[in-house]
C-alpha positions in Angstrom: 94.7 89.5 52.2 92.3 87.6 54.4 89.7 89.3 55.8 89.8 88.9 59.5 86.6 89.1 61.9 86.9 89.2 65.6 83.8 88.4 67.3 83.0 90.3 71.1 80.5 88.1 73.4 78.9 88.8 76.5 81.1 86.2 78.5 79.3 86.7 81.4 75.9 85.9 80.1 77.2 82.3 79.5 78.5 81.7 82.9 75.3 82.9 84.1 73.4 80.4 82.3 75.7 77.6 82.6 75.7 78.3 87.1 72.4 77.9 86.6 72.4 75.0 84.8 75.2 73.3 87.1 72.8 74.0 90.1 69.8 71.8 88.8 69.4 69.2 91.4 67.9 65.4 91.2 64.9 64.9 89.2 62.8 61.9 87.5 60.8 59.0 88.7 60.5 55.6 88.2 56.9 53.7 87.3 56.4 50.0 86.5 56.1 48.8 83.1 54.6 45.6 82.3 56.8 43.1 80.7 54.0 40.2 79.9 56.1 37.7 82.1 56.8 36.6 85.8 60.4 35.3 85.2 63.4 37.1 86.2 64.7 39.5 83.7 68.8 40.4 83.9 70.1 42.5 81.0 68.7 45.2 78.5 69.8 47.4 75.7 68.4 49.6 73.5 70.3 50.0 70.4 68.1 52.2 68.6 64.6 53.5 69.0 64.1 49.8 70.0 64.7 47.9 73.3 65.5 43.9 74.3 65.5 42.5 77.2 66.6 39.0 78.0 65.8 36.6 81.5 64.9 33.5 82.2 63.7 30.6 80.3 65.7 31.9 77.5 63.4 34.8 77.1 63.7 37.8 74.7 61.7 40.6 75.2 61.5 43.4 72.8 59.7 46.8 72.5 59.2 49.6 69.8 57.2 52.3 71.4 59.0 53.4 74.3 58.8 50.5 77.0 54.8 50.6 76.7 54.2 46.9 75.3 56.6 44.4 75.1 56.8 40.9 72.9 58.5 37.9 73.1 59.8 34.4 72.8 61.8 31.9 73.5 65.1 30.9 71.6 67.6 28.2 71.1 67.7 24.9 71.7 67.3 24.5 75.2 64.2 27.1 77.3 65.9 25.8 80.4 68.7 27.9 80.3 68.9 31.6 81.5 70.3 34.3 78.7 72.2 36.9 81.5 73.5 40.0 79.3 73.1 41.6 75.8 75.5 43.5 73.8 74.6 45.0 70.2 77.5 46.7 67.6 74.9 48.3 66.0 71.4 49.3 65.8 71.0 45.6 63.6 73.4 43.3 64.9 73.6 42.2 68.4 74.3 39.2 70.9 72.5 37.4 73.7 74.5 35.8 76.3 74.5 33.2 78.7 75.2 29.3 78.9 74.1 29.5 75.4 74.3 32.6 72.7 72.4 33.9 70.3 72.8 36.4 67.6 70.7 38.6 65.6 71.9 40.7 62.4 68.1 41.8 61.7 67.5 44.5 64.5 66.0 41.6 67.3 63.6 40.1 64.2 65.1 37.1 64.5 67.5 35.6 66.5 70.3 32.3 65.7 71.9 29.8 67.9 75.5 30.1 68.0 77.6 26.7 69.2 79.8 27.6 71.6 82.1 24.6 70.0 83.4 24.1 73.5 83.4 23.9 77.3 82.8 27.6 77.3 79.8 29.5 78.6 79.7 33.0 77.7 77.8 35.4 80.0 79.0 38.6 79.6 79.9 40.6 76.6 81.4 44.0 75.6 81.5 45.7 72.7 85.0 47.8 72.0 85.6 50.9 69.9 82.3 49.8 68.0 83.9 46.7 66.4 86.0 44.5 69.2 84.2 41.9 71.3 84.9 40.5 74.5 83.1 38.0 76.3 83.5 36.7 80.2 82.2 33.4 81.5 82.6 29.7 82.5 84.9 27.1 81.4 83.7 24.3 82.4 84.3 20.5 81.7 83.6 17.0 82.8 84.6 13.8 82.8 84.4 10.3 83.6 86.8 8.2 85.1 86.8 4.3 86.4 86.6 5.7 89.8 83.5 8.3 88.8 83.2 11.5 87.7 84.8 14.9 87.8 85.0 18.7 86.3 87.2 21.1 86.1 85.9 25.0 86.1 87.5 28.1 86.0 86.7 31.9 85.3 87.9 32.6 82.1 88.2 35.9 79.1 88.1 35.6 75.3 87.6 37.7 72.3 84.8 37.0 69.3 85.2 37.7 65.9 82.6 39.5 63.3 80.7 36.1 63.5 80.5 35.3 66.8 83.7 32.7 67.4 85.3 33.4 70.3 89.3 32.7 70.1 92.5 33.4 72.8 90.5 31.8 75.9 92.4 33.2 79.0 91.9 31.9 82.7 91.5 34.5 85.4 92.4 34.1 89.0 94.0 30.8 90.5 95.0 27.8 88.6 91.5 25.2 88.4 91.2 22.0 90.5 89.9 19.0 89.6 86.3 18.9 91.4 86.3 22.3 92.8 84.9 25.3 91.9 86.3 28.5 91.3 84.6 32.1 91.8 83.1 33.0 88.8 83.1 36.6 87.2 79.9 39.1 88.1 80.8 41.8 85.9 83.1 43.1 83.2 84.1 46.3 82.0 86.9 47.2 79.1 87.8 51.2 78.7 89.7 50.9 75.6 91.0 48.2 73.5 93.7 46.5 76.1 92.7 48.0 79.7 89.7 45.9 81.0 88.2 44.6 84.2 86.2 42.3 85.4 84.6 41.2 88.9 84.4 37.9 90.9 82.7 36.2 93.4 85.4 36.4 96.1 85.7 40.0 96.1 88.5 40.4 93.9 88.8 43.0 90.7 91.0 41.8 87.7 92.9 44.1 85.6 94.6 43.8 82.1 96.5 46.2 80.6 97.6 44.2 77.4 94.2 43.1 75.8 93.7 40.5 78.1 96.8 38.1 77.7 97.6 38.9 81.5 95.7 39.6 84.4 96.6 41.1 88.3 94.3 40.5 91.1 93.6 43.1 94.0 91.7 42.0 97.2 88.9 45.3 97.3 85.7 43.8 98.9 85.2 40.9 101.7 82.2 40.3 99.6 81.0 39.8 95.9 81.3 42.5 93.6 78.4 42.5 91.3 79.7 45.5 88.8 82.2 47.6 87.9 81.8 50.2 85.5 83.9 53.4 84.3 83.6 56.7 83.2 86.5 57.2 81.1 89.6 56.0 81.6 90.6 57.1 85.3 87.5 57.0 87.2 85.8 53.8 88.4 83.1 51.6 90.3 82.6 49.0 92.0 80.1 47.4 94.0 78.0 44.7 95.6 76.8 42.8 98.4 76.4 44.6 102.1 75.7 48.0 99.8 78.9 48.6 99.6 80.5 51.0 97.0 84.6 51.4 95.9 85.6 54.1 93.8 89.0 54.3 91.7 90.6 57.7 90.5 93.7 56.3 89.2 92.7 53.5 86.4 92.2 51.0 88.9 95.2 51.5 90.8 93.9 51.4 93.8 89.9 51.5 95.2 88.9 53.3 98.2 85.5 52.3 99.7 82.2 54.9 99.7 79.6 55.0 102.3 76.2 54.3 101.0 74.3 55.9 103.9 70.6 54.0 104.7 71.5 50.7 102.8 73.1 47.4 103.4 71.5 46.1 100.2 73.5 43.8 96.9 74.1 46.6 94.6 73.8 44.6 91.5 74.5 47.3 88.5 75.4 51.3 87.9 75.6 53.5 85.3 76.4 57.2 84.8 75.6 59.6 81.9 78.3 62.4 82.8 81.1 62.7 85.1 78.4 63.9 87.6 75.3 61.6 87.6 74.5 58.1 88.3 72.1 55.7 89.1 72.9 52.5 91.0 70.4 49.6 91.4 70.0 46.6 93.7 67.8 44.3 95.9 64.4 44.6 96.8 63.7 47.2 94.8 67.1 49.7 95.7 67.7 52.7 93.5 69.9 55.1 94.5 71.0 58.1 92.5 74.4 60.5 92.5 75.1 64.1 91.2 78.4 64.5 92.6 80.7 61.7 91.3 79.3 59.0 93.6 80.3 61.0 96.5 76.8 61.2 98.0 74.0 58.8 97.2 70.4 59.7 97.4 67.6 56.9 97.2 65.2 56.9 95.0 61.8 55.4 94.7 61.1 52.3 93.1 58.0 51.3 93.9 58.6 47.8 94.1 60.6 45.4 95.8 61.9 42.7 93.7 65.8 42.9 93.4 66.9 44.7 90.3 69.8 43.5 88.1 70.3 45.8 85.8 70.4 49.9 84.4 70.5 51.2 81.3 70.1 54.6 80.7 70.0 57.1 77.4 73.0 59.2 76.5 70.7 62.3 77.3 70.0 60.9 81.1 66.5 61.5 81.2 65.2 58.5 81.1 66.6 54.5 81.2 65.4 51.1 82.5 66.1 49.2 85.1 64.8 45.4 84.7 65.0 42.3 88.2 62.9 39.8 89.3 59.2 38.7 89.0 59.0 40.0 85.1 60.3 43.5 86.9 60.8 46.6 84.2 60.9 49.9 85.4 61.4 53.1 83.3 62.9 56.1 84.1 61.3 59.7 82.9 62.5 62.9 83.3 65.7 62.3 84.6 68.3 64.8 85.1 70.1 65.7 82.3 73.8 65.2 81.5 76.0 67.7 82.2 76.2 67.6 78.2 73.0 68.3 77.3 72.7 71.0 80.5 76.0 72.9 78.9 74.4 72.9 74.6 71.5 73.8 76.7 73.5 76.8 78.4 75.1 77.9 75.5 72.2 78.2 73.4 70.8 80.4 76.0 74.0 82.5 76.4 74.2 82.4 72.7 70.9 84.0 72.4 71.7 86.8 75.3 74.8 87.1 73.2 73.8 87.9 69.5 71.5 90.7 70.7 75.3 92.2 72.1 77.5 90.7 69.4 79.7 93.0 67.6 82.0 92.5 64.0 85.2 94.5 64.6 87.0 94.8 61.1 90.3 95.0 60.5 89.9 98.8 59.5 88.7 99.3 63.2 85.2 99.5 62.1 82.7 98.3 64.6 79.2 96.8 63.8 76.3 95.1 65.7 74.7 92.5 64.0 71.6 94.6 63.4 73.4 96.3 61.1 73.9 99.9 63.2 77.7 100.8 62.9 79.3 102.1 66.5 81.8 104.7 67.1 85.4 103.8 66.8 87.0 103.3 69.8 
């Protein structure tokens, strides 16, 4: 017969720690960093104990002691071209995007051209379920004619194999025409393998539902919308120009707008580390901070004010980066904590209170503590 132990805790010790925990308000502060360059800077990523950030000019930046110094150069074939976003699968192979891509399979040592084979310009990238790609961007083509010149341009969606092809090109929003330009996509954001987003120009959000074969429009913002980010599946964001925030409970159902209180600045990027906290950034120099959902927003500051284009932020949520204009990087420390790392944190406390009360019962109704002193039956 199996021997069966039953284990008595202190419950109320762990609720103790874990209200305590729960009730830790906003912490951490942002200091500049210098990058080595004036241009602007728009994406970073740090993949492992090493971080990239790409801008201008081409630029990559890279750094391997914490955001302290920071080395770079400039790749492809053409410097005159902005990379916009990075995306890595792993801690050794990654992607820079932009009218031109580049990929590196050496941890950011090196760093090749990719042809875009194409009239396809590839700005924005997410990885999937650590091995699906999608990319956002431009198609865009040209042509001449006896009477002169013309383009066609629309916003369009695709997915990249291991090697960095990109395959199944699908338009989003209206139909292209010839010599007029369509709104182009800010921002996009998959929560599983076929339910994406992404963000235009005009205010609109996109939605798929089928891996991006199909996409429905909704009408949230009179302005651009410069993100939109989930936490899980349900529970979404969206924001841009005018400061103005929309939230989503339902998948992306439908959005409801949030008062930013103080601000009519271009939120340009957010990012949460728990269901709880987030950090939102923007123009000249806007940082604004959330521990209730995105209910409240509470300013943070910067110490600068070049406009800031985008957030990244560890798992843990004490620290991140936030990188903009004029060469800008800034570095979060001693952030608050996700409500992950505040709960292991609780329960190791409330497991320590607790093995100074825990008691064995056996199946014989013998009682022990785990010092060994037996206890009366009860």
């Amino acid at each position: 017969m199996k021997t069966i132990l039953k284990i008595l805790t202190a419950t109320l010790a762990l609720g103790a720690s874990a209200g305590s925990a729960s009730a830790a308000g906003l912490t951490g502060t942002w200091s500049a960093l210098n990058s080595g360059v004036t241009t602007t800077l728009y994406g970073i990523a740090c993949p492992s104990s090493k971080c990239f950030v790409v801008g201008d000019s081409s630029r990559i930046l890279k750094s391997s002691d914490g955001g302290l110094t920071w080395s770079g150069s400039q790749v492809g074939p053409n410097i005159l071209y902005p990379l916009s976003s990075l995306m890595f699968l792993n801690s050794t192979e990654g992607y820079a995007l932009g009218v031109l891509r580049h990929r590196t399979v050496d941890g950011g040592a090196t760093w090749t051209h990719i042809d875009n084979k194409g009239p396809y310009f590839w700005t924005h990238g997410q990885v999937v379920d650590g091995n699906k790609i999608y990319l956002a961007g431009e198609y865009f083509s040209s042509f001449g004619t006896l009477s002169g010149g013309h383009f066609s341009q629309n916003a369009s969606v695709a997915r990249m194999d291991s090697v960095g092809n990109y395959f199944a090109p699908v338009q989003v929003g209206q139909a292209p025409a010839l010599d007029q330009y369509r709104p182009s996509i800010l921002s996009l954001h998959f929560v599983s393998d076929s339910v994406g987003f992404v963000t235009l120009e005009d205010g609109t959000i996109h939605k798929t539902f089928d891996a991006g074969v199909s996409w429905k429009a909704d009408t949230v913002s009179p302005n651009e919308l410069h993100v939109v980010y989930f936490r899980g599946r349900t529970r979404g964001y969206a924001a841009g120009a005018g400061g103005r925030l929309y939230q989503t409970t339902d998948g992306g159902l439908t959005w409801a707008q949030h008062s930013v209180t103080g601000t009519t600045r271009t939120i340009r990027s957010l990012r949460f580390v728990d269901a709880g906290t987030g950090y939102a950034v923007g123009d000249s120099g806007l940082i604004l901070a959330t521990l209730d959902s995105g209910a409240t927003w509470t300013p943070m500051a910067s110490g600068t004010t070049a406009n800031l284009n985008h957030i990244f932020l560890v798992e843990d949520g004490t620290s991140g980066y936030a990188v903009g204009a004029r060469g800008t990087i800034l570095k979060l420390t001693g952030g608050t904590p996700s409500s992950l790392q505040s709960a292991s944190r609780a329960v190791m406390q409330g497991t320590q209170m607790r093995f100074r009360r825990t008691v064995l019962e056996l199946p014989d109704g013998r009682r022990f503590e785990l010092t060994g002193k037996r206890l009366p039956l009860p």
